[in-house]
N, C-alpha and C positions, 0 to 999 in steps of 0.2 A: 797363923803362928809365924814370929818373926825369929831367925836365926842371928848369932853377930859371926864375923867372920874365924871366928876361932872353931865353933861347929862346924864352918864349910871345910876348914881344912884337916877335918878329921876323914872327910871321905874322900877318897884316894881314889881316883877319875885317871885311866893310863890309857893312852893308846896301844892297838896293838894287830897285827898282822894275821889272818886266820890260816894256816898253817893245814888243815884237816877237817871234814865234815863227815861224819856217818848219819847213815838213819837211826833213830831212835825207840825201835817199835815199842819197846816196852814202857814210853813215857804214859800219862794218862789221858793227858794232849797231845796233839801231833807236833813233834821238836826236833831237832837234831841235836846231836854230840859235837858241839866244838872245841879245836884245841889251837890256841891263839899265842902268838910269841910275842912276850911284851921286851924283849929284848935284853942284854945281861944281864941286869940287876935283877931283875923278877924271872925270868925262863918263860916256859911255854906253861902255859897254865889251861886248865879244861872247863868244861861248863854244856848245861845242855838249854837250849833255845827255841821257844816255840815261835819262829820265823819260817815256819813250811808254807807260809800263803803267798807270798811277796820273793820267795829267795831259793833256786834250783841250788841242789847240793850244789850240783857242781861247779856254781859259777860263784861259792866262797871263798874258797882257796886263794889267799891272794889281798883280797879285802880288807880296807881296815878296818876298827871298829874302835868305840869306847865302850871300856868297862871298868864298874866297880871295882877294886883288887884287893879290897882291906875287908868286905865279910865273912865271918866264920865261913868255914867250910859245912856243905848243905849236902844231906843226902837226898839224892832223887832216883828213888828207884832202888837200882844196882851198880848206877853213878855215883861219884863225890863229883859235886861242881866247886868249884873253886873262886870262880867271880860269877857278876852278872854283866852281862853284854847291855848296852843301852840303848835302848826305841820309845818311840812314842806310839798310842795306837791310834789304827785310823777310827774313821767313824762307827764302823765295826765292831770295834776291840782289839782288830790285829795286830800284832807288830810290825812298825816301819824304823827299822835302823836308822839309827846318827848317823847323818853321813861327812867323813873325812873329806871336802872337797879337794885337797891338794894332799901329796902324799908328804909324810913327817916319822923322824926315827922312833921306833918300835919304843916304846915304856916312858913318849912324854907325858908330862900331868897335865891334867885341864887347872887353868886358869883364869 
């Protein structure tokens, strides 16, 4: 299926800085709780991610990442996520995060 470019730009791709990681026992997959600042205009927004194969809590914090920012809001769980963070899976299925190779201000858009 071919898109034109007026579809691409309904979905809203921001960078954004991860700020917070918890564990997330209660997911049904193994995930964590992220809370990511996309910078002014948007704030820190929440979401949970099932990147526990490839990514120690504690070395998110810090990180950048892309995410979705314009999906309804989703319940998972006894979470509201707010965006989705963006990976590809490996051979597996797992997720392997986009990666930011240089660092860039928190809430730009992909283009």
């Amino acid at each position: 299926m071919t898109i034109n470019f007026d579809d691409f730009l309904k979905i809203d791709v921001r960078v954004g800085t991860i700020l917070e990681a918890q564990p997330f026992p209660e997911a049904r997959r193994p995930a964590y709780k992220l809370w990511v600042d996309f910078g002014i205009e948007l704030g820190v927004k929440k979401t949970s991610a099932q990147i526990t194969k490839y990514y120690q809590i504690d070395t998110l914090p810090g990180r950048q990442v892309a995410a979705v920012v314009n999906f309804p809001i989703k319940q998972i769980g006894k979470f509201m996520s707010e965006i989705l963070v963006l990976g590809f899976p490996d051979a597996d299925g797992e997720v392997v995060l986009i990666c930011i190779d240089q660092p860039v201000p928190n809430g730009g858009r992909l283009f």
